[in-house]
ZAMARGU-4260 file (C-alpha; in steps of 0.2 Angstrom, whole numbers, plus 5000, padded with zeros to 4 digits):
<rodrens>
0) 5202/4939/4921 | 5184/4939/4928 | 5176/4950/4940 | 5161/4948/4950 | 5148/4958/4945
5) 5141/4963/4963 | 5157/4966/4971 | 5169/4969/4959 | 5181/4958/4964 | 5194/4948/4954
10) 5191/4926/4953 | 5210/4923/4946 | 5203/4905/4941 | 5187/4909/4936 | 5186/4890/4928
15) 5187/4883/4947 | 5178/4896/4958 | 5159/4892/4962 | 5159/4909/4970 | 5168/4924/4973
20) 5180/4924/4985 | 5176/4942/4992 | 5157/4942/4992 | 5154/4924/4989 | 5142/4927/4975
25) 5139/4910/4967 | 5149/4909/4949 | 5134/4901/4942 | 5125/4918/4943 | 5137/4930/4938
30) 5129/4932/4919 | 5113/4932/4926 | 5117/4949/4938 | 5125/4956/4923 | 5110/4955/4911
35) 5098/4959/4924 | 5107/4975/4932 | 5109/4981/4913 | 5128/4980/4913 | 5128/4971/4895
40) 5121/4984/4885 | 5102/4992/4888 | 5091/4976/4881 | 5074/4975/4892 | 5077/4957/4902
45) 5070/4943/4896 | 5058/4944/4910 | 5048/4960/4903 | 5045/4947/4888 | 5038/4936/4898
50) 5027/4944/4908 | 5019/4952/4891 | 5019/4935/4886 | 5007/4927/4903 | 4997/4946/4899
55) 4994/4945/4882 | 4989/4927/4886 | 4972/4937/4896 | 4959/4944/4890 | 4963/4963/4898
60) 4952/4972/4884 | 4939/4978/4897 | 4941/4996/4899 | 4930/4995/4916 | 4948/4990/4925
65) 4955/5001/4935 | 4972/5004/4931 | 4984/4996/4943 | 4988/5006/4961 | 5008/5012/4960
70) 5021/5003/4973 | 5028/5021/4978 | 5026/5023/4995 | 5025/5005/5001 | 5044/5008/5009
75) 5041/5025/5016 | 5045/5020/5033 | 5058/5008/5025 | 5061/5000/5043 | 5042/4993/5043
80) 5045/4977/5035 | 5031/4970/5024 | 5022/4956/5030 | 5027/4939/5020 | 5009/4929/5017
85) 5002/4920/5033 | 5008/4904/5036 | 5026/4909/5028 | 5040/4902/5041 | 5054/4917/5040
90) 5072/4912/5046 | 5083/4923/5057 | 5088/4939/5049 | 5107/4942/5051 | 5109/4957/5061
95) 5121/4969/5069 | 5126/4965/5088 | 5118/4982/5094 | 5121/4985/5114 | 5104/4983/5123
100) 5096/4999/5128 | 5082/4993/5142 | 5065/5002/5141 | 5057/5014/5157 | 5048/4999/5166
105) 5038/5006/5180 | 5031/5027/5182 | 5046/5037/5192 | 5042/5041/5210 | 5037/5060/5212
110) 5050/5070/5220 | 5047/5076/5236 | 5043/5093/5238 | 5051/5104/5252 | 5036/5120/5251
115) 5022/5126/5247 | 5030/5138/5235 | 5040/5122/5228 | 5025/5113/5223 | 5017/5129/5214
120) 5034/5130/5205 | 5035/5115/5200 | 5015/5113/5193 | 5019/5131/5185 | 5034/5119/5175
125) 5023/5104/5172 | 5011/5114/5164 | 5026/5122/5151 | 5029/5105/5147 | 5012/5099/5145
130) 5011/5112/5129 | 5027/5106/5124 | 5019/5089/5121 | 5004/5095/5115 | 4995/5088/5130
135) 4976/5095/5135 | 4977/5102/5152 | 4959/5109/5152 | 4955/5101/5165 | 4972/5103/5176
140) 4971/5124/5174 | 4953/5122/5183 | 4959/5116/5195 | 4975/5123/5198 | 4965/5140/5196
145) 4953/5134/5212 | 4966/5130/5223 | 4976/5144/5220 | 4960/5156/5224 | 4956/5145/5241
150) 4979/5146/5244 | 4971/5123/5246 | 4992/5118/5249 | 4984/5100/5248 | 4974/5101/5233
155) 4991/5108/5225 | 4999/5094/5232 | 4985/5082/5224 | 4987/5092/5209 | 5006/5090/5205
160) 5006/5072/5207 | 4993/5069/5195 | 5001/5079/5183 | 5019/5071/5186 | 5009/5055/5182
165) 5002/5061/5167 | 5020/5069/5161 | 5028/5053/5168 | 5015/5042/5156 | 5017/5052/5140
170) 5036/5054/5140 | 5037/5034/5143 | 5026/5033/5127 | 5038/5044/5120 | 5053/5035/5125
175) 5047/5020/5119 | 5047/5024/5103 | 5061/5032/5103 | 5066/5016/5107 | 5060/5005/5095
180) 5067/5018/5081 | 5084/5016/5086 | 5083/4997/5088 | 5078/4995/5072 | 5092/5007/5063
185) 5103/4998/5075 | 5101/4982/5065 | 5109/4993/5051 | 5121/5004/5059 | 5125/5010/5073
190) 5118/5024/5086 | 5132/5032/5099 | 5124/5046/5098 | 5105/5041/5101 | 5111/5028/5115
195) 5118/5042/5126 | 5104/5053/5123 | 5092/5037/5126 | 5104/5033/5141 | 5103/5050/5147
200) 5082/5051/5146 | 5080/5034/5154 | 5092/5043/5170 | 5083/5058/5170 | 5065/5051/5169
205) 5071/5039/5185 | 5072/5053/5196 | 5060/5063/5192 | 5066/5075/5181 | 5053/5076/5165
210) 5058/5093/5160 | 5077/5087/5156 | 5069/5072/5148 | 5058/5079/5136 | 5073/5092/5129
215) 5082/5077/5127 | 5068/5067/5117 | 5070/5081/5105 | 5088/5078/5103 | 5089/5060/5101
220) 5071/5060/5088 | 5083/5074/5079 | 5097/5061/5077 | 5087/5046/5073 | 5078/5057/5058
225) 5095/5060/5052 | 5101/5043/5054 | 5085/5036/5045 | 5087/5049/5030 | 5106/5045/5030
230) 5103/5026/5029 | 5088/5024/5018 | 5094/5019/5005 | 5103/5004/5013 | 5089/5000/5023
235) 5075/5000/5009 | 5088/4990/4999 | 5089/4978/5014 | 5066/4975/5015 | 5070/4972/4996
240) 5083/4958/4999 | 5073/4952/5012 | 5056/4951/5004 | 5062/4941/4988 | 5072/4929/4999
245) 5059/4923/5007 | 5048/4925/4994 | 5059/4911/4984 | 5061/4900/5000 | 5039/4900/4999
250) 5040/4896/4982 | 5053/4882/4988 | 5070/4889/4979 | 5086/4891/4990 | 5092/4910/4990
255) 5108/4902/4998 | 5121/4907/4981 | 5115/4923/4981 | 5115/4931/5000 | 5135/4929/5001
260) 5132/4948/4993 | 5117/4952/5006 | 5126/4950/5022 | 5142/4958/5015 | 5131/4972/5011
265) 5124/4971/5029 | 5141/4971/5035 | 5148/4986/5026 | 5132/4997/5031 | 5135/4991/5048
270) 5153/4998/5046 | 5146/5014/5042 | 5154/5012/5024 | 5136/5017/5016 | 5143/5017/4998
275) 5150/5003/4996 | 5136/4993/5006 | 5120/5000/4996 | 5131/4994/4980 | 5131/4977/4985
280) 5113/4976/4993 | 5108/4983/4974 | 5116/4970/4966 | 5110/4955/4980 | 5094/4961/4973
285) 5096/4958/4957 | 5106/4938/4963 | 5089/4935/4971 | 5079/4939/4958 | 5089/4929/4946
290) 5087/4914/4957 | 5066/4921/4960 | 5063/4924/4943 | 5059/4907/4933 | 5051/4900/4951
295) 5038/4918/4950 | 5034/4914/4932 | 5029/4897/4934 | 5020/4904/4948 | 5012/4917/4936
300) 5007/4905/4926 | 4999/4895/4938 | 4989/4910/4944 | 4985/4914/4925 | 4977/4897/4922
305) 4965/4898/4940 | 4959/4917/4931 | 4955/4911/4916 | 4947/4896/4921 | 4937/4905/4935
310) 4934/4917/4923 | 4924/4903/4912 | 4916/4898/4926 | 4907/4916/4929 | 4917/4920/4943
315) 4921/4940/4943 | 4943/4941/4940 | 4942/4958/4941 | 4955/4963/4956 | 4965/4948/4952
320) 4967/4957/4931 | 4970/4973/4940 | 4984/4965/4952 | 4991/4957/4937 | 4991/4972/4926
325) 5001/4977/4944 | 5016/4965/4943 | 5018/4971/4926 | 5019/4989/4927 | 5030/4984/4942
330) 5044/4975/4934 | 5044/4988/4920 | 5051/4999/4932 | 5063/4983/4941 | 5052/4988/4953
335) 5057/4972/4964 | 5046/4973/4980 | 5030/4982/4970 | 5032/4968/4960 | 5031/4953/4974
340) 5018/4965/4982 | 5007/4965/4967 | 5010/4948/4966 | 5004/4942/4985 | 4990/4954/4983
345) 4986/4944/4966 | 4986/4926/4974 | 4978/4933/4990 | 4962/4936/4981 | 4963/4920/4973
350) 4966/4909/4986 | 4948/4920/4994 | 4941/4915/4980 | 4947/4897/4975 | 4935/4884/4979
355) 4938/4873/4996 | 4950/4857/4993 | 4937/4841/4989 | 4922/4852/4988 | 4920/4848/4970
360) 4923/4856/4951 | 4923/4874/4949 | 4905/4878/4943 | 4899/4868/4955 | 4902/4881/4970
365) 4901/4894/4961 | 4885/4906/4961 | 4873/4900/4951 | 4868/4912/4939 | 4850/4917/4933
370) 4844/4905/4921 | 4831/4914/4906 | 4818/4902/4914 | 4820/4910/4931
</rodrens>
């Protein structure tokens, strides 16, 4: 009986099935996922052939090339998705149905203040909070110093509401990104706890209380840090899935038989059933590339040719070597997205450099260069 090599699951009539029943992995791609995830034995791909195939097919003897920058670190805030090149048309992202946690909107109104004794109490706070954010009261201690010395109850007054404002301004920034953290891990999985703490800031900063709201920044930045660690994995494996995707749909491929095993992954991650989700986001990475792979080399190829013949032309190829040098180091390591990445920086400098449409062949754009005579 056959099983599906991203989810494991069973096709009884494996003859029939143009995809797997569970994961709905198309059949046609199964030995392709086995070969490229190194389940049939530990033969490089045939793609590491190729690629030293389209190098070897480049003059890359100059030892003035800098050797190609490493991908590590591209994803270290995995929830930053790279940018696809301009122009690219990027379809809706299946996603969980995370609740919607509204922002601050406008400052709170300052709380009314019964004393003089009151106010003083309260600046006295503002100014232990102000440390805590690592704000710069200079300029607020002056003043609160003069007023104190000439016993000004209105210069007090003026005092405390500035600095509720200023409070009020940082913790919204705060908040907000807060904020945008937790919607984007929500996509992934969900945050009880980091809406009730958000919940409970958005309350607190509403009526004026900016001391309850900062301790409770702390709390939920806590959890969304742990949520983040906790969910990497998934959520780098997620950029990846994306990023060749739509890579292929640029290149005009259809990643349609392979991302049955993309949103199942999505789904199980969004079920909190890490495990079994980052297995099958690994192995929707390896569908996609399958489906990428003889579109990317054509592409290579494509690239390789505009090189060598800018190259002949006296145009300097330089970056574009070391970018290419780039995707190679980069699928040696099945590094998937430092390879697309090394890729789009690789055709971005040759679309800068390539000569406008119409304008005429190659060497006649170009530079001219120094004739002996000149």
């Amino acid at each position: 009986m056959v099983s599906c090599p991203a989810c494991g699951g069973e096709l009884p009539d494996a003859d029939a099935a143009v995809q797997c029943p569970r994961c709905h992995l198309a059949t046609h791609l199964f030995s392709a996922v086995r070969e490229a995830a190194g389940s049939e034995g530990g033969a490089d791909p045939t793609y590491l052939r190729t690629i030293g195939e389209i190098l070897s097919s480049v003059d890359l003897s100059s030892a003035s090339d800098p050797a190609p920058s490493a991908a590590q670190g591209l994803l270290s805030r995995p929830a930053r998705f790279l940018a696809t090149r301009p122009g690219a048309v990027v379809p809706p992202v299946p996603a969980r149905d995370a609740p919607t946690i509204a922002p601050l909107g406008d400052l709170p109104a300052l709380p009314a203040a019964a004393s003089s004794a009151e106010v003083r109490r309260r600046i006295e706070e503002y100014f232990q909070l102000g440390r805590r954010l690592g704000l710069d009261f200079t300029d607020f201690e002056s003043r609160w110093g003069a007023a104190q010395l000439a016993d000004d109850t209105a210069s007090l007054e003026v005092l405390a509401r500035e600095m509720f404002v200023h409070l009020a301004s940082a913790l919204t920034e705060e908040y907000e990104s807060a904020l945008g953290r937790r919607n984007e891990i929500a996509q992934l999985v969900p945050t009880p706890s980091a809406d009730v703490e958000l919940d409970a800031i958005r309350r607190a900063t509403l009526v004026g209380d900016l001391t309850g709201s900062q301790r409770r920044l702390v709390h939920v930045r806590d959890e969304l840090t742990r949520l983040e660690e906790e969910w990497q994995v998934g959520r780098i494996l997620v950029t990846e899935c994306d990023l060749l995707a739509q890579t292929l749909r640029d290149l005009g491929g259809d990643p349609g038989p392979a991302t049955g095993p993309l949103e199942e992954g999505r789904r199980f991650l969004g079920e909190g059933k890490r495990a079994e989700g980052e297995r099958l986001l690994a192995r929707a990475a390896v569908a996609l590339w399958s489906l990428l792979e003889p579109r990317f080399f054509e592409e290579l190829r494509r690239l390789r040719d505009r090189m060598i013949e800018f190259r002949s032309a006296g145009a300097d190829v330089a970056p574009a070597l070391v970018e290419l040098r780039g995707v190679a180091a980069e699928l040696r390591q099945r590094n998937f997205v430092g390879t697309v990445t090394a890729y789009q920086r690789l055709r971005s400098f040759l679309d800068r450099t390539a000569p406008p449409d119409g304008a005429g062949p190659l060497d006649e754009i170009l530079p001219a260069r120094s004739s002996p005579s000149a």
